[in-house]
C-alpha positions as CSV (number, residue, x, y, z in Angstrom):
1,X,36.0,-27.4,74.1
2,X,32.4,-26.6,74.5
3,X,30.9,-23.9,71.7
4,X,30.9,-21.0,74.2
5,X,33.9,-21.1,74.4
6,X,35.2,-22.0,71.5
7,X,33.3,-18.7,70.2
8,X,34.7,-16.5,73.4
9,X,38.0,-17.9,72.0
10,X,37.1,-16.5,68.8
11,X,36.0,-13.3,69.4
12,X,38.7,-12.2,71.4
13,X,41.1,-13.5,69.3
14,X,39.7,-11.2,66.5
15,X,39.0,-8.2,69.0
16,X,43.3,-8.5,69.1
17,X,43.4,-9.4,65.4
18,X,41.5,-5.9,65.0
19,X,38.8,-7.5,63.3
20,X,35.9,-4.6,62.2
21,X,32.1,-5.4,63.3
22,X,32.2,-8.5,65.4
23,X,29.0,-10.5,65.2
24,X,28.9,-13.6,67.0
25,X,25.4,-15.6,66.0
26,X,23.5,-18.1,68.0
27,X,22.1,-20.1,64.7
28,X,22.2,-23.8,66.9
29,X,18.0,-23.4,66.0
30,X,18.7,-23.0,62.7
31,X,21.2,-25.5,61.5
32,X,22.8,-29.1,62.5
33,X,25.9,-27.9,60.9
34,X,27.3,-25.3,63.7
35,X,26.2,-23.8,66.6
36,X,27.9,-20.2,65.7
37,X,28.7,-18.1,62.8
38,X,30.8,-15.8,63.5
39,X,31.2,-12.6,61.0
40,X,33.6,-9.7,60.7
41,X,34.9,-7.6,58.6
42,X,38.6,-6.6,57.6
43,X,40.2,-3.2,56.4
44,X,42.1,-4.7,53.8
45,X,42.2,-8.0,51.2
46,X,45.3,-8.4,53.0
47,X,44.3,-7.9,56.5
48,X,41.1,-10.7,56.1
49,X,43.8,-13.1,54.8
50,X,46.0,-12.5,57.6
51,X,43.1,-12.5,60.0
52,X,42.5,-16.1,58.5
53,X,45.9,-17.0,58.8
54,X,46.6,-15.7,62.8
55,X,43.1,-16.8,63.7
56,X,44.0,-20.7,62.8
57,X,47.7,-20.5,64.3
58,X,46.1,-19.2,67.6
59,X,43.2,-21.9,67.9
60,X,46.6,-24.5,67.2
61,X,48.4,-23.4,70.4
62,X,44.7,-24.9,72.0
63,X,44.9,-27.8,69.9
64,X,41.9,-26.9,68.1
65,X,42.0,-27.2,64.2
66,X,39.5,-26.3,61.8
67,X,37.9,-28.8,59.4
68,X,38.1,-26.6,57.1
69,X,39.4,-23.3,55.1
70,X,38.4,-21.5,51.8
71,X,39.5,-18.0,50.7
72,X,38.2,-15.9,47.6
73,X,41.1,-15.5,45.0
74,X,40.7,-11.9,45.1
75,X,41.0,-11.6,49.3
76,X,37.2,-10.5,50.0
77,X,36.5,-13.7,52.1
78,X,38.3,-16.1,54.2
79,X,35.9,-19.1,55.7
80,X,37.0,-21.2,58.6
81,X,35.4,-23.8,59.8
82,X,35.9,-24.6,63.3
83,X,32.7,-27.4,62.8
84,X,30.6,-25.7,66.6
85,X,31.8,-22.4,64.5
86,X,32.1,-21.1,61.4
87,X,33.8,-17.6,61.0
88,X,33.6,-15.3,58.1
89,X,36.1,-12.7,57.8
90,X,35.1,-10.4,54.5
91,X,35.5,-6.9,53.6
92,X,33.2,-4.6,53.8
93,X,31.3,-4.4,51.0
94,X,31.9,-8.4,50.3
95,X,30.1,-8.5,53.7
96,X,26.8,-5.6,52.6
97,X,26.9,-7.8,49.1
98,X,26.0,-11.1,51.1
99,X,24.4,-10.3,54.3
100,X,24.5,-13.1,55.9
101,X,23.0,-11.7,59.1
102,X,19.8,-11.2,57.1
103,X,20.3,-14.9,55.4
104,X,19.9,-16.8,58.4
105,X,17.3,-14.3,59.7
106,X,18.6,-13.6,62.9
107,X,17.7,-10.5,64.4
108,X,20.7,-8.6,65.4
109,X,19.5,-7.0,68.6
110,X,19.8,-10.7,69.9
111,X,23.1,-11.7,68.0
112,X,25.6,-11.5,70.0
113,X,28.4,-8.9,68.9
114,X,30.8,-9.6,71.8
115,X,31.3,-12.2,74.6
116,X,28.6,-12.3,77.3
């Protein structure tokens, strides 16, 4: 599947997931490792981990597994790495603590928040 569409895939998939503040970045410049990181936020500890979890059962009914999943003990972060994208679902504040929008220096007017 070509990394538009795997992040369309994405993003929808959390728009039904009720994922909070969907930001969908370009970071290909930036990084051999992906081609999107994909951020949002969740209302609960509970609700990331179950965004985690429904996210990686949907991609499976495409055949599309990811290489990778790590979750904070406490709930305030699920990772999943879908190698053209990597998605962070965090809380809120887990998500102000880190920033990563401001790590990789990507100005938000040109992120992406939903799909074009």
């Amino acid at each position: 599947m070509q990394s538009k569409k795997l992040r369309d895939l994405i993003v929808t998939t959390l728009e039904e997931l009720k994922a909070q503040e969907i930001t969908a970045l370009d970071v290909k410049k930036l990084t051999d490792i992906t081609d999107y990181m994909i951020i949002c936020s969740g209302t609960s500890s509970r609700h990331v981990h179950a965004m985690g979890k429904n996210l990686i059962n949907k991609l499976k009914t495409q055949q599309i597994r990811p290489l990778g999943i790590e979750e904070e003990p406490n709930g305030s972060w699920t990772l999943v790495d879908f190698t053209d994208a990597v998605v962070h679902i965090m809380l809120p504040e887990t998500r102000e603590l880190y920033n990563l929008e401001k790590l990789w220096a990507v100005d938000r007017a040109k992120s992406q928040r939903t799909q074009e």
